[in-house]
C-alpha positions in Angstrom: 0.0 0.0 0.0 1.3 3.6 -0.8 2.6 5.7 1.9 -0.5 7.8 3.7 0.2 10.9 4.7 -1.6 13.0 7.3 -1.9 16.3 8.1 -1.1 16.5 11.9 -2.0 19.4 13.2 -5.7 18.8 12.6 -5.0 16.6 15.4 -4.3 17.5 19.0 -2.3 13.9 20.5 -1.1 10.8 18.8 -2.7 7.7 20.5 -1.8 4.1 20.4 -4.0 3.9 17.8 -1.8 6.2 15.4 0.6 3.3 14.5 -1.1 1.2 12.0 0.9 0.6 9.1 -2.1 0.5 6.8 -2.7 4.4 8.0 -1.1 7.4 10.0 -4.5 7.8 11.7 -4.6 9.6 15.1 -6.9 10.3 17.9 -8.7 13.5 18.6 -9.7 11.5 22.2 -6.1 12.1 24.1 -5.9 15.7 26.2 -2.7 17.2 25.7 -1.8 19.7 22.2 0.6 19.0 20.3 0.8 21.1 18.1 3.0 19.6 15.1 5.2 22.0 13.0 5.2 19.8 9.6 3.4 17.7 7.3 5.9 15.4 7.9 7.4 16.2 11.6 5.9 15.3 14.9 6.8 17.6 17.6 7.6 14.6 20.1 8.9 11.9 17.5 9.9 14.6 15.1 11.0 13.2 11.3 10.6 9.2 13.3 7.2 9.4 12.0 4.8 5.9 11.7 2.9 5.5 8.1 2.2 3.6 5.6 3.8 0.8 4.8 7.4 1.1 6.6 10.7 -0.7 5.6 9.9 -4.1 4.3 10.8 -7.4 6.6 13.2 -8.3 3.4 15.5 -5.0 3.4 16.0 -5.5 7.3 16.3 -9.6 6.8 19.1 -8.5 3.8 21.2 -6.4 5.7 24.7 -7.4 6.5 25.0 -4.8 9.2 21.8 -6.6 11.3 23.8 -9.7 10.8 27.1 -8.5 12.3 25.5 -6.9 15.4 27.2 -9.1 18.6 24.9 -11.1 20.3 23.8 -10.9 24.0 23.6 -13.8 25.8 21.2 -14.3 28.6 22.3 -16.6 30.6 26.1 -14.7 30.6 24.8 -11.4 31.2 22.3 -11.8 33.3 22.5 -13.2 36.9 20.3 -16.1 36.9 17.7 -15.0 39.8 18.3 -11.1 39.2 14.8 -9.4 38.7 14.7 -8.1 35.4 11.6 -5.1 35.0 10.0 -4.7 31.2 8.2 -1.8 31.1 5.1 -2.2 28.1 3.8 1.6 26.8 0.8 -0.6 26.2 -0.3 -4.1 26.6 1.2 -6.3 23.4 4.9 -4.2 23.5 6.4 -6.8 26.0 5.3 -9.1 23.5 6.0 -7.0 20.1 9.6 -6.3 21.5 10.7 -8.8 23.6 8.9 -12.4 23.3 12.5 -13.9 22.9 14.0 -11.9 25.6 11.1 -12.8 28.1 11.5 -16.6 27.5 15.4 -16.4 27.3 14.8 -15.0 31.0 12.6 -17.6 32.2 15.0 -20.0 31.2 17.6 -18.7 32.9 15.4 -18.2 35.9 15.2 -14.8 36.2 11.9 -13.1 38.2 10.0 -11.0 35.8 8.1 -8.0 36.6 5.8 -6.7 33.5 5.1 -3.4 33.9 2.1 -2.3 31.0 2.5 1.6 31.7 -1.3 2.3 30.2 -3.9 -0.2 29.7 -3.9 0.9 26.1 -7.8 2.4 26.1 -7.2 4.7 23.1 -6.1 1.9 20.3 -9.9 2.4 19.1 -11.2 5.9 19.1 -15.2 5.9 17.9 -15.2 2.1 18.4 -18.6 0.4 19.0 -16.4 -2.9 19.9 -13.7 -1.7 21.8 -14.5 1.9 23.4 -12.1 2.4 26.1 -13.8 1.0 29.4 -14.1 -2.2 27.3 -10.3 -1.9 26.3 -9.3 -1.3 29.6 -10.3 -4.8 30.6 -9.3 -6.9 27.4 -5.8 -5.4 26.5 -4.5 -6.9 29.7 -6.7 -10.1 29.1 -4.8 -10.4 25.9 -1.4 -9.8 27.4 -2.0 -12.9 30.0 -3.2 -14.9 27.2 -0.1 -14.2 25.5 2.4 -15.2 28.6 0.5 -18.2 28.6 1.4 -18.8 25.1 4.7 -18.1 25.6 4.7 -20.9 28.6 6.0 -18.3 31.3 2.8 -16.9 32.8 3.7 -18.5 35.9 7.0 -16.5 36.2 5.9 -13.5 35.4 4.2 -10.6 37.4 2.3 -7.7 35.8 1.6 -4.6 37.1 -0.5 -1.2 35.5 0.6 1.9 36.4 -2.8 3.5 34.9 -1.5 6.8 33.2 -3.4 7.9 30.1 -2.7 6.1 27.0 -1.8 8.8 24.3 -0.3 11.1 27.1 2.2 9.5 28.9 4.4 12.3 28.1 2.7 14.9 30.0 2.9 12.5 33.1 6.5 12.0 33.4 6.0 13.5 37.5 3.7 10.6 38.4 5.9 8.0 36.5 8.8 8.8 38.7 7.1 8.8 41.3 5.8 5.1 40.8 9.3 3.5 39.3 10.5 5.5 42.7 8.0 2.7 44.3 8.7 -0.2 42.4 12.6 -0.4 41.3 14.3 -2.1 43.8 18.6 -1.9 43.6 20.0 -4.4 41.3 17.2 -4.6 39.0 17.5 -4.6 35.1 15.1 -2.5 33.6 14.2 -3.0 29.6 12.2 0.0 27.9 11.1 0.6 24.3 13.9 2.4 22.7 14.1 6.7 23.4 13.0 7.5 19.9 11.3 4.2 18.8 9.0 6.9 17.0 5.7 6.5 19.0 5.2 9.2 21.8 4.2 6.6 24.5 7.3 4.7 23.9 9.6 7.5 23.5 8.5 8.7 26.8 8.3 5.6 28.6 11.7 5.1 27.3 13.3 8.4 28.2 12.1 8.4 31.5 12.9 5.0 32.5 16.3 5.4 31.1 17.2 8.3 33.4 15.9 6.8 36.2 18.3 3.5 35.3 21.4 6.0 34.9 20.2 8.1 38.1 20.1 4.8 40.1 23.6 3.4 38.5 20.9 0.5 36.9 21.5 -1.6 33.8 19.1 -0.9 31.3 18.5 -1.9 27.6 16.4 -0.5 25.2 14.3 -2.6 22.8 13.7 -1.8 19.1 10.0 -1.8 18.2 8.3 0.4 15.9 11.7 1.8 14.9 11.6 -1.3 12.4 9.0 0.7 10.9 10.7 4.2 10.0 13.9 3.5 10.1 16.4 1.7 7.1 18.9 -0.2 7.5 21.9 1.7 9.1 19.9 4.4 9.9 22.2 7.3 11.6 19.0 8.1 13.7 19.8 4.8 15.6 22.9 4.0 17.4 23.9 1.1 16.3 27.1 0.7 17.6 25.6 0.2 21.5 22.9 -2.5 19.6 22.4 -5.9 20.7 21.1 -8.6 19.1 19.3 -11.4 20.9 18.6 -14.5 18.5 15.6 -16.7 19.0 15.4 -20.3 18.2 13.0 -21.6 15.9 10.4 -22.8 19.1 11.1 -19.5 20.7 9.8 -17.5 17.6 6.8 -19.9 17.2 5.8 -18.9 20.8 6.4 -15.6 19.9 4.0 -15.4 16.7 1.3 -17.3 19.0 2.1 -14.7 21.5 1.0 -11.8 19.0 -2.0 -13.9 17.8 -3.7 -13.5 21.1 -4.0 -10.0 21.0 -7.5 -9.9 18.6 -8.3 -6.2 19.5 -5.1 -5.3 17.7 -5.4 -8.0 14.2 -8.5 -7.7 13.3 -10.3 -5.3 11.5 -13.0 -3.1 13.6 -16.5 -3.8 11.8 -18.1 -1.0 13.7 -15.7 1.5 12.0 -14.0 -0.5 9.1 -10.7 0.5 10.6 -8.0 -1.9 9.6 -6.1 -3.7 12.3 -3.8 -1.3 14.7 -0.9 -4.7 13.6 -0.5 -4.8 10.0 0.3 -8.0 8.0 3.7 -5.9 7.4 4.0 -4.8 11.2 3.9 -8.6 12.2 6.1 -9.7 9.9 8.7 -7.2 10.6 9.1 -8.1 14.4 8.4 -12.0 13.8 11.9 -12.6 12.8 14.3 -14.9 14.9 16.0 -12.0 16.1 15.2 -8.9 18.5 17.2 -5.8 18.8 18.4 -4.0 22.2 20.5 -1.1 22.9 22.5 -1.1 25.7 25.3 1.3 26.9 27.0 0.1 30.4 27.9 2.5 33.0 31.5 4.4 32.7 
């Protein structure tokens, strides 16, 4: 499908539901303005911006430079029994990012604490079948459902911090406040990448990044919807603190049934005609037997 392109400042916030490859559709249902300065330039995400189709699964399976990256093994890196935190923008990002990591940790027999930072309520603005309250209870339904597919529901423990989905930039106070309540010393915190090019991520990232460098804490940064606007060797990614995590071929079978229990987000919304929030593309892109983290250590 040929790129969409939309005119974003008609709109006031970019929701969860603003990510669909098949569109660059946005919600007029979050609270804070943004006010964006281009067609083409987000005032958050600036030029990282999510539409149409994205970089194709083949030009990211084709690169040499995704092949060299050096690999990060689990069980050497991390101590088996060390808590490891992954924070989720929304419910299906633990999965979308880090369905190999997540069962490379229960392997190793690491505690895992899933942390969905909104319940994802906005993925459907206008929707008969999935208005918000509705959302609010299936999105983390979906998530379970997924852990279960994965076979490591039973070592993992989730957590909602509530803040609005759409806004979690203008909530960055009450964010620290809560990881201030929840990080304990020693942890390892994984976060969607600081410019993965949705707002949620990018602030979920940035602010759980400082806390991890305020608090001396290893964190590593997972690659999500940056699969979608960026190309390969893209200077807005720094490649040379990536690491690449390679799944086995069981692992990424979990991992696609993982992303099949999400419904809300596959299927198309009949009481719109929306197409799904996950593309066919989307899917394909992060179904690979490989994820990507960054990770600098501390100097």
């Amino acid at each position: 499908m040929a790129t969409v392109t939309t005119n974003m400042s008609e709109h006031p916030a970019w929701s969860d539901l603003t990510f669909s490859d098949n569109e660059a559709a946005v919600s007029t249902d979050t609270v804070t303005d943004y006010t964006a300065t281009s067609e083409h330039n987000h005032p958050i995400v600036g030029d990282r911006v999510i539409e149409g189709d994205g970089t194709s699964q083949d030009a990211w399976q084709n690169w040499q430079g995704l092949q060299d990256l050096p690999r990060l093994n689990l069980a050497q890196n991390f101590l088996p029994h060390q808590r490891v935190c992954v924070f989720a923008p929304h419910p299906d990002d633990e999965i979308l990012g880090c369905a190999g990591m997540l069962q490379q940790l229960a392997a190793n027999g690491n505690p895992i604490i899933l942390i969905h930072v909104t319940n994802g309520t906005q993925s459907h603005p206008d929707s008969q079948i999935y208005p918000p309250q509705k959302l609010n209870v299936i999105r983390p339904q979906e998530s379970l459902a997924a852990l279960k597919a994965l076979g490591i529901a039973q070592q993992v423990t989730t957590m909602t911090l509530g803040l609005a989905d759409g806004d979690v930039f203008a909530q960055q106070a009450p964010f620290n406040e809560k990881l201030a309540a929840i990080i304990q010393p020693d942890d390892i915190l994984v976060t969607p990448f600081v410019h993965d090019g949705h707002p949620d991520h990018e602030a979920t990232g940035q602010v759980v990044s400082a806390f991890a460098k305020q608090h001396n804490l290893a964190c590593y940064q997972a690659l999500i919807w940056a699969w979608h606007w960026a190309k390969p060797d893209d200077g807005r990614i720094p490649w040379h603190c990536a690491l690449r995590v390679d799944l086995t071929a069981e692992q990424l079978q979990r991992k696609t049934q993982a992303i099949a229990c999400f419904k809300s987000q596959i299927t198309v919304d009949e009481s719109t005609g929306n197409p799904p929030i996950l593309s066919a593309q989307a899917i394909a892109r992060i179904s690979q037997l490989w994820e990507v983290y960054l990770y600098e250590p501390h100097v």
